[in-house]
C-alpha positions in Angstrom: 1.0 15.8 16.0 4.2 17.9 16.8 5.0 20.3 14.3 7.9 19.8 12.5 8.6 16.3 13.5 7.9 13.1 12.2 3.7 11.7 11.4 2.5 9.9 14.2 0.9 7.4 12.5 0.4 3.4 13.2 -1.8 1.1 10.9 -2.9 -2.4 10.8 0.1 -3.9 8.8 2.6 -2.5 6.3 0.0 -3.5 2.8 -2.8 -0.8 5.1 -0.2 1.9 5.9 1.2 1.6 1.3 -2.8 1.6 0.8 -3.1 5.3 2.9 0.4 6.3 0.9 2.6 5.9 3.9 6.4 4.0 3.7 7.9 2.6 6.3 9.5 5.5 9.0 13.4 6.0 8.5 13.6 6.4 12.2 11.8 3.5 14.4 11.8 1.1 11.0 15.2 2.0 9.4 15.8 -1.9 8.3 12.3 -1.8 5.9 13.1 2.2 5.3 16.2 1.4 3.4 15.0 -1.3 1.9 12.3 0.7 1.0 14.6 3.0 -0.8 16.4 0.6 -2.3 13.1 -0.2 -4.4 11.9 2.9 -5.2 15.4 3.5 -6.5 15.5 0.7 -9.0 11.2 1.8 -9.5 11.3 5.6 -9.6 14.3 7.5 -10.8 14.5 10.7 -9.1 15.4 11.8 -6.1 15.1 9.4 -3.1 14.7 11.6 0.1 12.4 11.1 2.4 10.9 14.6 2.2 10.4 13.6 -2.1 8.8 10.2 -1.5 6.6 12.2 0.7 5.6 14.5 -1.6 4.9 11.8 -3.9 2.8 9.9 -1.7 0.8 12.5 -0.8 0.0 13.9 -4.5 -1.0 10.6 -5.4 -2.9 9.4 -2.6 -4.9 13.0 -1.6 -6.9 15.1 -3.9 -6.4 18.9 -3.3 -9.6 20.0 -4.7 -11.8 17.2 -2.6 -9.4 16.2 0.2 -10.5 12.6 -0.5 -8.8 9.9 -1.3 -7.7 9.2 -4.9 -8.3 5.9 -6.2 -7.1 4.6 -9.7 -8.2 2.2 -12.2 -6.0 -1.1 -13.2 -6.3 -4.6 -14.4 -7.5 -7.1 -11.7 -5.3 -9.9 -13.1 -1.8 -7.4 -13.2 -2.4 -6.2 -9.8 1.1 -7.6 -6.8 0.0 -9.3 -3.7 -0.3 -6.5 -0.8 -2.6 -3.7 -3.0 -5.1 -2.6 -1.5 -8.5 -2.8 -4.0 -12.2 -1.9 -3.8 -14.5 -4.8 -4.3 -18.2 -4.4 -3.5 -18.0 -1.2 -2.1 -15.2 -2.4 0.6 -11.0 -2.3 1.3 -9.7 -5.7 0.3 -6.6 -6.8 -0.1 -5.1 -8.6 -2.9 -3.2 -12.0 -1.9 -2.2 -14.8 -4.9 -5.7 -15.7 -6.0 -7.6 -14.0 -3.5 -9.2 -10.8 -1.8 -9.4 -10.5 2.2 -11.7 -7.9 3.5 -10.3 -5.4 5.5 -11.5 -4.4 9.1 -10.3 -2.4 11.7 -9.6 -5.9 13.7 -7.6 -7.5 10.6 -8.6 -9.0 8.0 -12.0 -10.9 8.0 -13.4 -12.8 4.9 -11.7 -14.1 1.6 -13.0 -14.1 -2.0 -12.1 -15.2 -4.7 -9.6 -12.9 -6.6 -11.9 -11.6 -10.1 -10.2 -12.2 -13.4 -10.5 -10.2 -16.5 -11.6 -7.1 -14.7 -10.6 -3.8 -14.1 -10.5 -3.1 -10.2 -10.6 0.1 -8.5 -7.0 0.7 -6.8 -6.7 1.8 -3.2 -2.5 1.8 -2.9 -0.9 5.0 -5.0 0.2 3.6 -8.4 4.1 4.7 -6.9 3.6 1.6 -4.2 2.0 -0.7 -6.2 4.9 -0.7 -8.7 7.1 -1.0 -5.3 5.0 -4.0 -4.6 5.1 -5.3 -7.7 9.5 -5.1 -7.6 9.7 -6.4 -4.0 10.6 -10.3 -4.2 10.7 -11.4 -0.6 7.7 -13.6 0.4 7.5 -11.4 3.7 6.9 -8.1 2.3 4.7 -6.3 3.0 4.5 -7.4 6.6 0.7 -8.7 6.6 -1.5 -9.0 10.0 -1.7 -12.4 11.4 -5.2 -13.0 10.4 -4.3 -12.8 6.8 -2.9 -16.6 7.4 -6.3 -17.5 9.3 -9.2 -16.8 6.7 
């Protein structure tokens, strides 16, 4: 990592990257960037820098006193397509009725999407309400073995 540049960072698929609080980068994916901000806009009134989604991000996804990850509590049923949730102890992600186990290698087994239940909730509340605004079918950008399982 270079100091004072941009987060080196690459992940499986857009929904992984939202689940570890990332957006997309302003620089190498300026098309999804702005749209990105365009969201959060109509989602999160404030200010709309990159440097203050950032900060966001990382307050809601790291917790000082641990350094883990923070995790929060919401209704299965209310949840977008492209969250990231804990089910049996695993990262799966939440797609129409479903939940696709997530693996280094993609995505590996689907299950049926529990109603009625409270999950625990991988993606930062701030992303999953950007998830939840975003209308286009192709967004977030899923791995191709999402389609296969």
């Amino acid at each position: 990592m270079q100091p004072g540049r941009f987060t080196e960072l690459f992940f499986l698929d857009e929904a992984t990257a939202f689940a570890a609080g990332h957006r997309p980068c302003a620089l190498c994916r300026r098309e999804d960037y702005t749209r990105f901000v365009e969201i959060w806009r109509g989602v999160h009134p404030g200010p709309v820098s990159a440097e203050a989604m950032d900060e966001r991000l990382h307050d809601e996804r790291l917790d000082p006193r641990t350094r883990e990850q923070r995790h929060h509590r919401a209704p299965m049923d209310d949840l977008p397509d492209g969250a990231f949730v804990l089910h049996s102890s695993e990262p799966h992600l939440v797609l129409g009725q479903s939940l696709l186990r997530w693996t280094n290698a993609g995505y590996a087994d689907r299950a049926s999407r529990p109603s009625g239940e409270q999950a625990t909730v991988i993606t930062p509340s701030t992303l999953v309400e950007v998830l939840r605004a975003e209308r286009d079918p192709d967004v977030p950008f899923l791995h191709p073995t999402a389609s296969r399982i």
